[in-house]
C-alpha positions in Angstrom: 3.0 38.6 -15.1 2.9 38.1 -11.5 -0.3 38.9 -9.5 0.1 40.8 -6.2 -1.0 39.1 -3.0 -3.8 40.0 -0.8 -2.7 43.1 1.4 -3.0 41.4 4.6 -1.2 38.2 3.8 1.7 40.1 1.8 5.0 41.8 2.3 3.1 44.4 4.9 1.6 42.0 6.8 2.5 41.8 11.0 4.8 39.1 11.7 4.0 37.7 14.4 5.8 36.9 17.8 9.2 35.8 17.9 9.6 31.7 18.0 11.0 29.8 20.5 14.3 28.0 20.6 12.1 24.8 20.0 10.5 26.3 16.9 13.8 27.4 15.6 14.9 24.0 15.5 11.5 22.7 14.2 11.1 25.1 11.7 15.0 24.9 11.0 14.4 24.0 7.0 12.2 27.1 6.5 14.7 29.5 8.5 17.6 28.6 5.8 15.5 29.3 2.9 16.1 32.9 1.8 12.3 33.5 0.7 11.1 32.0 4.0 14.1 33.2 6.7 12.6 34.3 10.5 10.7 36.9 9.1 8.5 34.8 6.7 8.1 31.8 9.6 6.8 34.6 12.2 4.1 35.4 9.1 3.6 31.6 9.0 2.7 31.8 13.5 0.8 34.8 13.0 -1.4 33.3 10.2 -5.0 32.3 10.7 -6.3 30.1 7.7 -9.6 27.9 7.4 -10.1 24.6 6.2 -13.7 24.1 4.9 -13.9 19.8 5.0 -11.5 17.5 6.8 -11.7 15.3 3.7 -9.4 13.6 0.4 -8.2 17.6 0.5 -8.9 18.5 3.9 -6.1 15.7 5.0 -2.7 16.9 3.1 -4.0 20.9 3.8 -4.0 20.7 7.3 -0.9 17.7 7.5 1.2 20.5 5.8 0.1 23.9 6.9 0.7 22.3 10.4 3.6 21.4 9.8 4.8 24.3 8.2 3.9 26.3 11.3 1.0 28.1 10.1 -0.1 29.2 13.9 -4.0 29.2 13.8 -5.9 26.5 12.0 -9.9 26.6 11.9 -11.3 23.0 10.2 -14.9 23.4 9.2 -16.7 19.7 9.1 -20.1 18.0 10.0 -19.3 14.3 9.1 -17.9 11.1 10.6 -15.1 9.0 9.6 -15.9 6.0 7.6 -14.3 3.2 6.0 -13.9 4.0 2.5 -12.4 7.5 3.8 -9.4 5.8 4.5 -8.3 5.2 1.2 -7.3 8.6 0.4 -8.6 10.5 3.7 -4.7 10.5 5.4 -6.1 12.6 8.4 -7.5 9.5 9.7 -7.0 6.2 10.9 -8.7 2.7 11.2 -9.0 3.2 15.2 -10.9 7.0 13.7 -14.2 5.2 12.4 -17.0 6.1 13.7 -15.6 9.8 15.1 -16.1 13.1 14.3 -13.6 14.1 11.7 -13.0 17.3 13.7 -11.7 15.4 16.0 -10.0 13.0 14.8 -8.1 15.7 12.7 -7.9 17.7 15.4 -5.8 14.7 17.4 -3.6 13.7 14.3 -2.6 17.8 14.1 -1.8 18.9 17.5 0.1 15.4 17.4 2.3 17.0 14.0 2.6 20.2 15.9 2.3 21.2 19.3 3.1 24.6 19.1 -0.2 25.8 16.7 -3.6 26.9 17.9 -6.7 24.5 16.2 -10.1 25.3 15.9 -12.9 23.0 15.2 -16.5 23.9 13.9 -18.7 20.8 13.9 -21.2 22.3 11.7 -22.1 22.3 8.3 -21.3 25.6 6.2 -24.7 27.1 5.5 -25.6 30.9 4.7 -26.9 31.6 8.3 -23.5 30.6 9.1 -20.5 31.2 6.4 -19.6 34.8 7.1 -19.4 34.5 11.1 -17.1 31.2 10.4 -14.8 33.2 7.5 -14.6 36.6 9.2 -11.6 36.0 12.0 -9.6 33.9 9.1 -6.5 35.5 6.8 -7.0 32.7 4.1 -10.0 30.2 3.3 -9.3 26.4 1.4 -11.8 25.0 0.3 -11.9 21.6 0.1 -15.5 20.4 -0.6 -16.8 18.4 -2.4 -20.3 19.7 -3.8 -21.5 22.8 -6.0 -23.8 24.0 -3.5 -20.6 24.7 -0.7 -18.1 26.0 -3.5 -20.2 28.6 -4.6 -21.8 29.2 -0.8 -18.1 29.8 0.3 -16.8 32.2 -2.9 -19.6 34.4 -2.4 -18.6 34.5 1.3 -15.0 35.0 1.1 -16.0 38.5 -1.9 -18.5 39.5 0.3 -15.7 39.6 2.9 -12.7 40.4 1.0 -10.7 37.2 1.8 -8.7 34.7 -0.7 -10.5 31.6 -1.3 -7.8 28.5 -2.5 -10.0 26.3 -4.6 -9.4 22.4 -5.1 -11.5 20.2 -6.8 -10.6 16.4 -7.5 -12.8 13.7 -9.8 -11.8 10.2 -11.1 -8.0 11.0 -12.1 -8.4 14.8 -12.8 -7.9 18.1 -10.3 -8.1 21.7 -10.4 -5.8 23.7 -8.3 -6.5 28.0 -8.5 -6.8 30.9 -6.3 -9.9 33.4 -6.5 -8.9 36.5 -4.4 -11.1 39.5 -6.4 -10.4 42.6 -7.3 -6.7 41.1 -8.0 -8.5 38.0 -10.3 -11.6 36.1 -10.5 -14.1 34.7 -8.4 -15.1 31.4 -8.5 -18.3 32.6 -10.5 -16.4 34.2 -13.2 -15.0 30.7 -14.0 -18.5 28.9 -14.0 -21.1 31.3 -13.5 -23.7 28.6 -13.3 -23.9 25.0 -11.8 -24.0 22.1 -14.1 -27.4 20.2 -13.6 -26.8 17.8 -10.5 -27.4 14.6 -12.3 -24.8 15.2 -14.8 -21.8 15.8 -12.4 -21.2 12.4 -10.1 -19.7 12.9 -7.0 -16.6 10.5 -5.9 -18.6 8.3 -4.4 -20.6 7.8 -7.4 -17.4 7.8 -10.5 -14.5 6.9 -7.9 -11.1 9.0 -7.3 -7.7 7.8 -7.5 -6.4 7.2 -3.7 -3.3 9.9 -3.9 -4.9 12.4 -6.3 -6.2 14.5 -3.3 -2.5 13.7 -2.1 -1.8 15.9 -5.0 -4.2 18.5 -5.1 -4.4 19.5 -1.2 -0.6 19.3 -1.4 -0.6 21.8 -4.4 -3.4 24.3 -2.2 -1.0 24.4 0.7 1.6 25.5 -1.4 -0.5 28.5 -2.5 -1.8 29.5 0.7 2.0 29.5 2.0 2.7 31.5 -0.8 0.1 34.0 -0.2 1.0 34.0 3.4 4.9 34.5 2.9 4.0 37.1 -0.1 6.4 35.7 -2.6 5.9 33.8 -5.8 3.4 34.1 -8.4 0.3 33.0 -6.5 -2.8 31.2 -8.7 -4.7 33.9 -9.3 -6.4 34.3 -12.4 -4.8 31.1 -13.4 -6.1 27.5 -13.1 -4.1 24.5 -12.9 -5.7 21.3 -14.2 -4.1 18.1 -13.4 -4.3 14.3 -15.0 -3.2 11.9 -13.1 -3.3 9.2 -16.0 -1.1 11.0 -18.3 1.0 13.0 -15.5 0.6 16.2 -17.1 -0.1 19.8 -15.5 -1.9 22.4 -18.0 -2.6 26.0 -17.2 -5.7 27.9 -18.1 -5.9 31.2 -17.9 -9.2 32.9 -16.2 -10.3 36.4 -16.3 -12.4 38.8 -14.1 -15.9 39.0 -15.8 -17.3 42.9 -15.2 -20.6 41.3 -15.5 -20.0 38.6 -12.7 -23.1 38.7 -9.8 -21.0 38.6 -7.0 -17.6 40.6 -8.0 -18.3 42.7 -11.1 -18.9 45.8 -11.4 -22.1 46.1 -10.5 -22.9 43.1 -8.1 -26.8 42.1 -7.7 -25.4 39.7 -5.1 -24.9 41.1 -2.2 -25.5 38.9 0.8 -25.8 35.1 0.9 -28.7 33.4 -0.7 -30.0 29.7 -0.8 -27.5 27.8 -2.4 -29.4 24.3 -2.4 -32.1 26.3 -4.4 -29.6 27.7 -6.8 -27.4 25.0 -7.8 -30.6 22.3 -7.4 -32.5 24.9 -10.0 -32.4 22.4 -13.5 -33.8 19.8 -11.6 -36.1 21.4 -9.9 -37.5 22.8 -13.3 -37.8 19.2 -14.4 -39.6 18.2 -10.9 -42.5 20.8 -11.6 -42.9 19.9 -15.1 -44.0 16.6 -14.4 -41.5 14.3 -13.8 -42.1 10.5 -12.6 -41.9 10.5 -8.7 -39.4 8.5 -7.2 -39.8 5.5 -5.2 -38.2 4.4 -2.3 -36.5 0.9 -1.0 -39.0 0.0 0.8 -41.9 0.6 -1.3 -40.3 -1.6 -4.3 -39.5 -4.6 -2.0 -43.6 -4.4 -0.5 -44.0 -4.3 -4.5 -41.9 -6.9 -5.7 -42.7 -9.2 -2.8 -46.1 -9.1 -4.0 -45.2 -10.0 -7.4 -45.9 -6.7 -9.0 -44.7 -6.5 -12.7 -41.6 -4.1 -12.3 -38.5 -4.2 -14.4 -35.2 -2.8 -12.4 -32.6 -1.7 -14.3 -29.2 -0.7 -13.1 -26.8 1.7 -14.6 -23.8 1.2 -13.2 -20.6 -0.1 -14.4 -19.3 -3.5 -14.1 -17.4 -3.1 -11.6 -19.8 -1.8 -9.5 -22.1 -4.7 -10.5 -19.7 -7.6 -9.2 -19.5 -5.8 -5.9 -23.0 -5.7 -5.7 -26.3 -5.9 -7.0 -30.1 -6.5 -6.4 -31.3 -9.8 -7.3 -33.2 -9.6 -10.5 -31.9 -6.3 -12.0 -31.0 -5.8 -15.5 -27.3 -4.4 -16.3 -27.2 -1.4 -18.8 -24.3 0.9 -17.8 -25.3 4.4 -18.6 -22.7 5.1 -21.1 -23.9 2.3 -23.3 -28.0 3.0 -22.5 -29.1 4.9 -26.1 -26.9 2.3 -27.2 -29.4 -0.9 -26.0 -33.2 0.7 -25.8 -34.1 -2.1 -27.3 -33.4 -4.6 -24.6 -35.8 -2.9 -22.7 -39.7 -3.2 -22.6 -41.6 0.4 -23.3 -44.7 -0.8 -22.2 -43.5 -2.3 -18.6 -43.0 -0.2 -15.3 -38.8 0.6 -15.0 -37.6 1.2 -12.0 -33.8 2.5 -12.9 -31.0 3.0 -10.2 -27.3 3.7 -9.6 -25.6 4.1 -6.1 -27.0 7.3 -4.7 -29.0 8.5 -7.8 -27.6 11.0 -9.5 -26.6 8.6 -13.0 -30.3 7.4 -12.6 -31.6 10.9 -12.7 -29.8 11.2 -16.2 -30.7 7.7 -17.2 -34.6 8.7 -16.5 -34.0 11.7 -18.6 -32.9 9.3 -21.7 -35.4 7.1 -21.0 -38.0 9.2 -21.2 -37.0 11.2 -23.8 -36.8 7.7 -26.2 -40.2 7.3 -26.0 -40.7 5.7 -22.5 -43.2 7.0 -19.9 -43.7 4.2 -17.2 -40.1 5.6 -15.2 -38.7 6.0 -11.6 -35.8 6.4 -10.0 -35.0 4.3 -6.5 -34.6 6.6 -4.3 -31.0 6.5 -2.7 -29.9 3.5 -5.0 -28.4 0.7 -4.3 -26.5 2.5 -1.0 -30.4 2.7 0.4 -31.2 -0.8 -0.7 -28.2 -2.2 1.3 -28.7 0.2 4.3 -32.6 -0.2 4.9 -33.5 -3.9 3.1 -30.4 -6.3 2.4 -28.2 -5.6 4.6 -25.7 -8.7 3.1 -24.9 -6.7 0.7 -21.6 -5.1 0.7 -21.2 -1.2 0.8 -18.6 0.7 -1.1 
């Protein structure tokens, strides 16, 4: 059964001013399609749609909803362009690194199309900012990367009445749906709670397949054209998931939970609220019930220059072990950890890392929970290590 599309981005929507003889022939390959035709490409100028991240989805959103003609663009991003972007982050170039991805993405656009308006926001979507940055926009993609944003920029788009396009990527899998409440779901009513933050890596930490945003971001512009034209079956109260490995596409249906905080019937969330707090809530439990304290680079190489007994053991795969590693550390992927306790020494300090931290987290939690007390977790893993003390080592 199709789902109808938000009122100001369907069939009754204003469309627009009239295109110019140059955006006739531009747009020429829309104008012959029946469901697109003038009328649908002057919806496509008069559209205002956000991009939150100029990212792995943040790249094929805005090449193709430029392209396409959609007439008003706002991209939402705080970070810089770095080398290992450029293996699946198409906005950018090599000549990019070290700029701001607004604008970088900003220059690759306007270069695709001339004839649209772009915004930039340098910024970082927080709750002191979201609704100000969502308000003047038709349509919000999101295209983070972290639990914290997603559920920051759902409750901002209910709050507000707008249709959020969700994409999420990991490894060789994606999720493609769109949360536009009261017509479906919000983005709560599929996971009403975060997962605990060291159990989810992020793409730095597992990896992602180069094209797989390619994919996914490709799949979200498709849906936001679609709800701007107002014509298809739009993903709502649907979700796509995607495997790369096996090339298949399944379908999940997802339903509007009456109980949900933020869209149910009777909603106990009614402005924004701290969304660090909220999603960082399991391990923050954890911290006050007496975890070990971390311990940073620099205090373990003081330590280990002065010969201190301390055992470091590294939980990373393979692969990431031939890239690089410290001097001296123990290999014991995480995945095979319960597996090879015994290799390690209860009785001796353990100081356990991974990349940035988050499989160390969950490697201190099995640790300790096998009997072993003397445990901390590096602070900023081996990324930190390489930044601040051995700087020969190789980044990825």
């Amino acid at each position: 059964m199709k789902q109808p599309a938000p009122d100001h981005t369907g069939p009754d929507a204003p469309s627009g001013r009239d295109l110019s003889t140059q955006e006739v022939a531009r747009y020429s390959r829309h104008l012959v399609l029946p469901e697109v035709a003038m009328e649908g490409q002057k919806r496509l100028k008069a559209a205002r749609v956000l991009l939150i991240g100029a990212g792995g989805l943040g790249s094929p959103l805005g090449l193709y909803l430029a392209a396409a003609g959609v007439g008003h663009l706002g991209i939402v991003d705080f970070d810089v362009v770095e080398l290992s972007n450029l293996q699946r982050q198409v906005l950018h170039g090599t000549r990019d690194l070290g700029r701001k991805k607004t604008a970088s993405a900003s220059d690759r656009l306007r270069d695709m199309n001339p004839e649209i308006e772009i915004t930039t926001y340098e910024a970082q979507v927080t709750s002191a900012n979201a609704l100000d940055l969502i308000r003047p926009y038709d349509i919000v993609i999101d295209g983070t990367d972290n639990f914290p944003t997603r559920y920051l920029v759902n409750d901002a788009c209910v709050l507000l009445g707008k249709p959020n396009v969700y994409g999420s990527i990991f490894r060789f899998h994606g999720q493609v749906s769109v949360f536009s409440p009261p017509a479906g779901p919000c983005y709560r009513c599929l996971y009403p709670e975060p997962p605990p933050p060291e159990s989810v890596p992020s793409c730095a930490e597992a990896g992602v397949l180069g094209v797989l945003p390619g994919v996914i971001g490709s799949l979200q512009a498709t849906e936001a054209i679609k709800l701007i034209l107002g014509k298809g079956d739009p993903l709502i109260g649907r979700l796509l998931l995607y495997d790369a490995l096996e090339m298949q596409f399944r379908e999940v249906k997802i339903h509007r939970d009456p109980h949900c905080p933020v869209c149910g019937e009777s909603p106990s969330i009614t402005k924004l609220i701290d969304y660090e707090e909220f999603c960082a809530g399991p391990a923050k439990a954890r911290a006050t019930a007496g975890m070990p304290a971390e311990i940073t680079v620099e205090e373990l190489k003081a330590r280990l220059d002065r010969g201190d007994d301390v055992d470091i053991l590294d939980v990373r795969n393979a692969e990431e072990w031939i890239l690089c590693h410290i001097d001296g550390a123990t290999l014991i992927p995480l995945t095979e950890l319960p597996a090879r306790f015994k290799e390690l020494d209860a009785g001796r300090e353990i100081v356990v890392h991974c990349k940035t931290g988050v499989r160390s987290a969950k490697a201190m939690t099995l640790l300790l929970g096998a009997g072993f007390r003397n445990v901390k977790v590096l602070r900023g893993g081996i990324t930190a290590w390489a930044q601040k003390i051995d700087r020969t080592l190789s980044g990825y």
